[in-house]
C-alpha positions in Angstrom: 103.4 119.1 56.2 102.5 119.2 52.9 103.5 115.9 49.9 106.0 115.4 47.5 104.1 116.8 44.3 105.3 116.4 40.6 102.4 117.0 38.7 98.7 117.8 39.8 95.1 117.7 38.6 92.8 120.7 38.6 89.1 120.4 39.9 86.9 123.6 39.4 84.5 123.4 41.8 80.7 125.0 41.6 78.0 126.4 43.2 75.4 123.7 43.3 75.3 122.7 47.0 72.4 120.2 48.4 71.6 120.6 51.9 69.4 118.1 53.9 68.8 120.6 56.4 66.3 123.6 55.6 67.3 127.2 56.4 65.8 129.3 58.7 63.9 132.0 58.7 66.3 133.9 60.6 69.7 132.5 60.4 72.6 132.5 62.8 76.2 131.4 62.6 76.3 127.8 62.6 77.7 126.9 65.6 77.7 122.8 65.6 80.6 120.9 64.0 79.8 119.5 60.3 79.1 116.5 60.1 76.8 113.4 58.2 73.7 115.9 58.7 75.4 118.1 56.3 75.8 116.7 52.6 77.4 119.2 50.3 77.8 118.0 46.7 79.9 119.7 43.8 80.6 118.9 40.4 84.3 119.7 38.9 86.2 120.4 36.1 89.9 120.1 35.0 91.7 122.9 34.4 95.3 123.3 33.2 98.1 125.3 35.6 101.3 127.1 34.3 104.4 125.3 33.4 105.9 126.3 37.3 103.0 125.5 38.8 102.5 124.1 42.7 105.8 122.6 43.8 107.1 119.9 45.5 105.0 119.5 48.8 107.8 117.2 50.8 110.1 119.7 50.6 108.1 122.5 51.5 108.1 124.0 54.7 106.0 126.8 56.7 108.8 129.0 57.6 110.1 132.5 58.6 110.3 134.6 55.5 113.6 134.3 55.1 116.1 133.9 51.7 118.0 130.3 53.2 114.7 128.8 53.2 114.5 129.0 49.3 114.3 125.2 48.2 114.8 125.1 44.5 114.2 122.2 42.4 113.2 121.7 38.6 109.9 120.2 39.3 107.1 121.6 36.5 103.6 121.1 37.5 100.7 121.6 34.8 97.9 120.1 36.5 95.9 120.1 40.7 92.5 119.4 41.9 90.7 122.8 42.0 88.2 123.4 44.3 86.0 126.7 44.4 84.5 127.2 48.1 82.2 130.6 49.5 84.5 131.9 51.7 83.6 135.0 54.1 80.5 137.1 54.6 79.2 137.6 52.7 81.2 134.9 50.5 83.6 135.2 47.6 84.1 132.5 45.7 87.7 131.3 46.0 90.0 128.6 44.3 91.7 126.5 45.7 94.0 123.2 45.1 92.8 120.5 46.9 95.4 118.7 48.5 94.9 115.6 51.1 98.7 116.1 51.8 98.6 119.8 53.1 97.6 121.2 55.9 97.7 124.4 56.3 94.8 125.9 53.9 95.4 129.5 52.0 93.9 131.7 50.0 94.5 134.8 47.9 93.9 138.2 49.6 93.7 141.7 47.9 91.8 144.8 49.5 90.0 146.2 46.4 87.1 149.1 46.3 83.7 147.2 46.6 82.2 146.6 43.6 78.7 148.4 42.4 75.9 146.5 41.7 78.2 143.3 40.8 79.1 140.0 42.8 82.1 139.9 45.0 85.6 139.4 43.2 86.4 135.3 42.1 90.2 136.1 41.6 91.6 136.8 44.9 89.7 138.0 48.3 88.8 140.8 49.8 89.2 141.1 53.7 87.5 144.6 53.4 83.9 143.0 52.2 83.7 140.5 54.9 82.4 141.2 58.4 83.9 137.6 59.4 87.4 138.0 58.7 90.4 138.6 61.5 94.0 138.9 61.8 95.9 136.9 64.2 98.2 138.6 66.5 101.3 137.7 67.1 100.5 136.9 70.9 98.4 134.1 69.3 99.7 131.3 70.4 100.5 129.4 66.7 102.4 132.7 66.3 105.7 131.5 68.1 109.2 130.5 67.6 108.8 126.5 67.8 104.9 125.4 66.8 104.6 121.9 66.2 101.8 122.1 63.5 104.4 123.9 61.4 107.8 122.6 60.1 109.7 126.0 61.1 108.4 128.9 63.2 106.1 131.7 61.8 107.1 135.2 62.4 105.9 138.6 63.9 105.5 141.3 60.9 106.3 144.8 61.7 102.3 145.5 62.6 102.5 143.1 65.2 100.3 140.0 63.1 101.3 136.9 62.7 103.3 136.6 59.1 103.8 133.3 57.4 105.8 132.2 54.1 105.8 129.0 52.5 108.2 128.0 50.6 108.4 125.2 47.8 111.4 122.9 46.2 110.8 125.1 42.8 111.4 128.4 44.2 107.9 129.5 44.2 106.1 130.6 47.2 103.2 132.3 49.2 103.6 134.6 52.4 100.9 136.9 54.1 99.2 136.3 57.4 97.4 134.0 59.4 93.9 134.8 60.1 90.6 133.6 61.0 87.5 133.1 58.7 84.3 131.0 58.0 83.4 128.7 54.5 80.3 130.1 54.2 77.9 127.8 52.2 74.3 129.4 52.8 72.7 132.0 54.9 72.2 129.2 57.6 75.1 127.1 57.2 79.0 127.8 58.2 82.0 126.7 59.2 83.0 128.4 62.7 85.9 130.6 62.0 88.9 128.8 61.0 92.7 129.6 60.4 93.8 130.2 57.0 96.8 131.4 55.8 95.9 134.8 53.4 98.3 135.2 51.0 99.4 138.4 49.3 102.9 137.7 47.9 102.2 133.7 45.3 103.4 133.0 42.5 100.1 131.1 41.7 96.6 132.1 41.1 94.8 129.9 43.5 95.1 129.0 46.7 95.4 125.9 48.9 92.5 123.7 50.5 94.7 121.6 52.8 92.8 118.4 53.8 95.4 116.5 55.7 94.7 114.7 59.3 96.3 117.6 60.8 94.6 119.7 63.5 94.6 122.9 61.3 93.6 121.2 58.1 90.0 122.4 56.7 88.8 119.1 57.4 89.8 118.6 61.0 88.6 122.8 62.0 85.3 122.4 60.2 85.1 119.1 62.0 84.2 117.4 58.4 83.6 113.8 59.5 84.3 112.3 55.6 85.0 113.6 52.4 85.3 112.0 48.8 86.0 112.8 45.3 85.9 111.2 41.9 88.8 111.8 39.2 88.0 112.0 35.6 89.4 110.3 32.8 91.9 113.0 30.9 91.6 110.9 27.5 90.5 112.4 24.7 88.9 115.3 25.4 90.9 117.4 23.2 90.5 121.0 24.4 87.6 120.6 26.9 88.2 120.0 30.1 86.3 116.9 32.2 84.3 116.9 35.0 84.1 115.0 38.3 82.7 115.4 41.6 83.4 116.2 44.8 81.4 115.5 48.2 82.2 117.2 51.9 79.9 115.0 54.1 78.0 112.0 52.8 78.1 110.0 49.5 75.3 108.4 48.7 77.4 105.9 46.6 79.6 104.9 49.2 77.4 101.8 49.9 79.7 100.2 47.2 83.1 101.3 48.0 85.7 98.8 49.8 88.0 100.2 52.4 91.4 99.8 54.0 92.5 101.2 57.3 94.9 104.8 58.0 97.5 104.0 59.8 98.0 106.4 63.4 101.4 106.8 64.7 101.7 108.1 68.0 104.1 110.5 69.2 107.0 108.0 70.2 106.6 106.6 66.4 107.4 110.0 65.2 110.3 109.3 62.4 112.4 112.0 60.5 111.3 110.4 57.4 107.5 110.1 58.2 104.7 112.1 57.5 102.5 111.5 60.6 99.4 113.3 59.3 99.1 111.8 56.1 96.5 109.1 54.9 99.1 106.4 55.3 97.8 102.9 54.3 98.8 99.1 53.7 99.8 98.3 50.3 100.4 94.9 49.5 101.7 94.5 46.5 101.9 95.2 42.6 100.8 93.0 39.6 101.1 93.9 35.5 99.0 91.8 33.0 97.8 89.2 35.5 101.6 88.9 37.2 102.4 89.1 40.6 105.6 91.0 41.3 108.0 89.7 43.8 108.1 92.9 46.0 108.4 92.4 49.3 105.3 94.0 51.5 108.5 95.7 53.9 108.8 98.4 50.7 105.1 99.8 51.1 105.6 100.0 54.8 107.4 102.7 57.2 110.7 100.9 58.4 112.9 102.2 61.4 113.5 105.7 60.2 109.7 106.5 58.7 110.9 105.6 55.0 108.5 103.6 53.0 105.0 104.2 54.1 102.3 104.3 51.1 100.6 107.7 50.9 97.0 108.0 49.0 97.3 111.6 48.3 94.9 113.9 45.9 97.6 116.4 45.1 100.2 114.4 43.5 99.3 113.7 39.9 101.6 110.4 39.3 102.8 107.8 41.4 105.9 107.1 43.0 108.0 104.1 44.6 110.9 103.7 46.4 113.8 101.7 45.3 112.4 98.5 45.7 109.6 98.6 44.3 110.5 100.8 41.6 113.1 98.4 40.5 110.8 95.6 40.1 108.2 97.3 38.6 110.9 98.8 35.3 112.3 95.2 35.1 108.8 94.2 34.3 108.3 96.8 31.8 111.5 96.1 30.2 110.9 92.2 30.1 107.2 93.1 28.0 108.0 96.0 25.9 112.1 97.1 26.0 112.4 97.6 22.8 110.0 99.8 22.4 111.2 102.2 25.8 112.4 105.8 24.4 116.3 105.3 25.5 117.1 108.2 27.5 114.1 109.7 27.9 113.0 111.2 31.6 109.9 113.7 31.4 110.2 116.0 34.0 113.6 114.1 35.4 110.9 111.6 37.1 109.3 109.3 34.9 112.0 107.0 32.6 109.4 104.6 31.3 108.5 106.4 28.1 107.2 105.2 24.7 107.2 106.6 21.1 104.3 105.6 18.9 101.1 103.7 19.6 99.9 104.3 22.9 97.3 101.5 22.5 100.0 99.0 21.2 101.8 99.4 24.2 99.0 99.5 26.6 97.3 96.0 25.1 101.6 94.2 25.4 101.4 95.7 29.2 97.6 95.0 30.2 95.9 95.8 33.2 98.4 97.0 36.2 96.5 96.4 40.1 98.2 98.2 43.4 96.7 95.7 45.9 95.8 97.1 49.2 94.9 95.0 52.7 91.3 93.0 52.9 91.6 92.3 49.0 91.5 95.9 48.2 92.3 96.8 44.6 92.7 99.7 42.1 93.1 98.3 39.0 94.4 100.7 36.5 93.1 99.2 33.3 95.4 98.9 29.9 94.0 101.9 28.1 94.8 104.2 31.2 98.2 103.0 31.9 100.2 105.2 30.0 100.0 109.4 30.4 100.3 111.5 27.1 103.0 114.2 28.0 103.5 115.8 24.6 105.2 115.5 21.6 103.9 111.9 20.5 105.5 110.7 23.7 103.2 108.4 26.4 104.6 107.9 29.8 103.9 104.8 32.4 102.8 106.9 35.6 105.1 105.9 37.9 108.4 107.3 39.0 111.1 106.6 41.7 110.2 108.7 44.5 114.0 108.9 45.8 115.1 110.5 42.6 112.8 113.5 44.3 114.3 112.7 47.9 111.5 111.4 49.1 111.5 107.8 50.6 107.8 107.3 50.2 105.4 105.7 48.2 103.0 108.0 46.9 99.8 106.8 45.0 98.7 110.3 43.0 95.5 110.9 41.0 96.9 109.2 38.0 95.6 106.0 39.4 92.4 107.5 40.8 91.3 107.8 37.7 87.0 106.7 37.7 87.5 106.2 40.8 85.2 107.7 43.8 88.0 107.9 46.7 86.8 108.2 50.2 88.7 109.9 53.2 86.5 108.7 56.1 87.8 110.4 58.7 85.3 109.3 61.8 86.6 106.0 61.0 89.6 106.2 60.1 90.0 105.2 56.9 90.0 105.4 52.9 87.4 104.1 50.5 87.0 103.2 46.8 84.6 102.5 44.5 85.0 102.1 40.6 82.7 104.7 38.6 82.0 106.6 35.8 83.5 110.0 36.9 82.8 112.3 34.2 78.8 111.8 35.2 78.9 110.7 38.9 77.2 113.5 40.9 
């Protein structure tokens, strides 16, 4: 199931790749899962998305394409992590969002006539060029009423192959059919075939790379052991966009980075207001300019009914509290600089902590803001980083109240990822961090 998503971050991912295993002189399909023998290393870039970009990713569901599945909501996205991966053989580079809260991964699919003398298309794919690719039948068994990878059942198209629409909170969508198909990074390294959705009816240019703990995510099917990435700052760049990076496999900085555990839930823990497969972790606590909160640690964990567990999630731009915590957080804000909050201000009907004027005034009255973790881990967003330019000589404090979007979850988005490297080590469950320079770690 994919997150709740507000806003995202875009990563453009290239073609430099660093293998430390040599190629063959005649290569075959790689057959053996991925893992720390395969270091793959790619530096990013930021680009922006349309106004109704990506929606909310709690309330979106894989489902029968049908009209009473259309979630609506005014969400506006206008950034996501972008990653571009070789997809197919021979490969065509494809974009996609990457998103540690999906699962399902998807791509764009157009039959077009083969191109002379040029590369493959970049914009959408071609099953026709590809000698890898395969539709799934709907006697597959993911093709059936009650699947419990998917939120709602996939269908049976009227060619027999198995059909698949997702839906999203804004209205927006993408429907095609599941198929099978490798991540081709050289002529002697693969992914085995994996399931993908391949999507010819989106309202969005790119696809989805969906990296969750779920047994379909790209992760799990190309048996990736860890992954990492490193955010960017978004200040003052004017028009060009930063870079970061973005490792499958290996980081040869993660000597440095300090880690916290995922929380498993097993089946009999299954709550309606849990996401099982996300990277769920223990949060501690909150503290603005050198002051400790009084939050109780119950709001950063899953009570009773699932609500309250503390999401790290790449695809979710800002970050988002429940009640609780939320509360005590804005009381904070309003105690250091309430004069100075925009009254009746609410960008994007989530974040009501807004400022007219000097960002760095503001930022240097709130100081440093730390989200403590278990075993002393901390991300500590620092005072010039606390507050989000959103247009119109307005600067936001990233955070919002995640029940205002209906979901009872915290949420800790890229915002505060910012020069970060961020660590999904999956062998091992758990999620590492290490301060850095993004715009020139490689």
């Amino acid at each position: 199931m994919a997150l709740c998503n507000a806003f995202l971050l875009f990563f453009m991912l290239f073609s430099s790749i660093s293998l430390s295993t040599q190629r063959t002189p005649n290569p075959k399909p790689y057959k053996q899962p991925l893992n720390h023998s395969l270091s793959l290393s790619f530096p990013l870039r930021t680009a922006a998305l349309s106004q109704h970009s990506f929606p909310s990713k709690f309330a979106s569901s894989l489902v029968a394409s049908k009209p009473s599945y259309n979630y609506r909501s005014s969400f506006k996205y206008s950034m996501a992590l972008i990653v571009s991966l070789p997809i197919g053989t021979p490969p065509q580079t494809q974009q996609m969002v990457l998103d540690t809260g999906s699962q399902l991964s998807w791509i764009q699919c157009h039959n077009k006539a083969p191109p002379r003398r040029k590369s493959p298309p970049t914009a959408s794919f071609d099953p026709s060029l590809s000698s890898s690719f395969s539709i799934l039948p709907c006697t597959h068994p993911l093709c059936k009423p009650r699947n419990p990878d998917f939120t709602l059942p996939t269908s049976c198209d009227e060619n027999r192959l198995c059909h698949y629409s997702y839906f999203y909170a804004d209205g927006t969508y993408a429907e095609g059919n599941l198929v099978r198909e490798k991540v081709t990074f050289s002529r002697s390294r693969s992914t085995p075939p994996l399931i993908l959705g391949c999507s010819k009816d989106s309202a969005e240019a790119e696809g989805i790379l969906g990296m969750n703990l779920g047994r379909l995510s790209f992760a799990s099917q190309a048996h990736i052991s860890r992954f990492s990435y490193c955010v960017p700052t978004r200040q003052n760049y004017g028009k060009r966009m930063p870079s970061g990076s973005f490792y499958l496999g290996q980081n040869p900085n993660s000597r440095s980075f300090k880690y916290v555990n995922v929380l498993t839930f097993s089946q009999s823990q299954r709550m309606p207001n849990l996401d099982p497969l996300a990277y769920t972790v223990n949060m501690v606590g909150i503290r603005i300019g050198g002051r400790k909160l009084n939050i109780s640690t119950s709001a950063f964990r899953a009570d009773a009914g699932g609500s309250c567990q503390t999401l790290i999630d790449s695809g979710t731009l800002y970050t988002y509290l429940v009640d609780e915590a939320y509360k005590k957080v804005r009381e904070e804000v309003v105690r250091l600089v309430g004069p100075k909050l925009k009254k009746g201000y609410v960008y994007e009907q989530s974040l009501d902590m807004c400022f007219d004027g000097d960002e760095t005034e503001i930022g240097r009255l709130l100081r440093d803001m730390v989200l403590e973790f278990e075993k002393g881990v901390e991300i500590v967003v620092a005072k010039e980083r606390i507050l989000d330019d959103v247009g119109g000589g307005v600067h936001c404090l990233g955070i919002g109240r995640s029940e205002a979007l209906g979901v009872p979850s915290n949420i800790i988005g890229n915002f505060h990822q910012q020069n970060l490297w961020v660590e999904f080590d999956l062998a091992n469950r758990r999620v590492g961090f290490g301060k850095a320079d993004c715009s020139r770690s490689v």
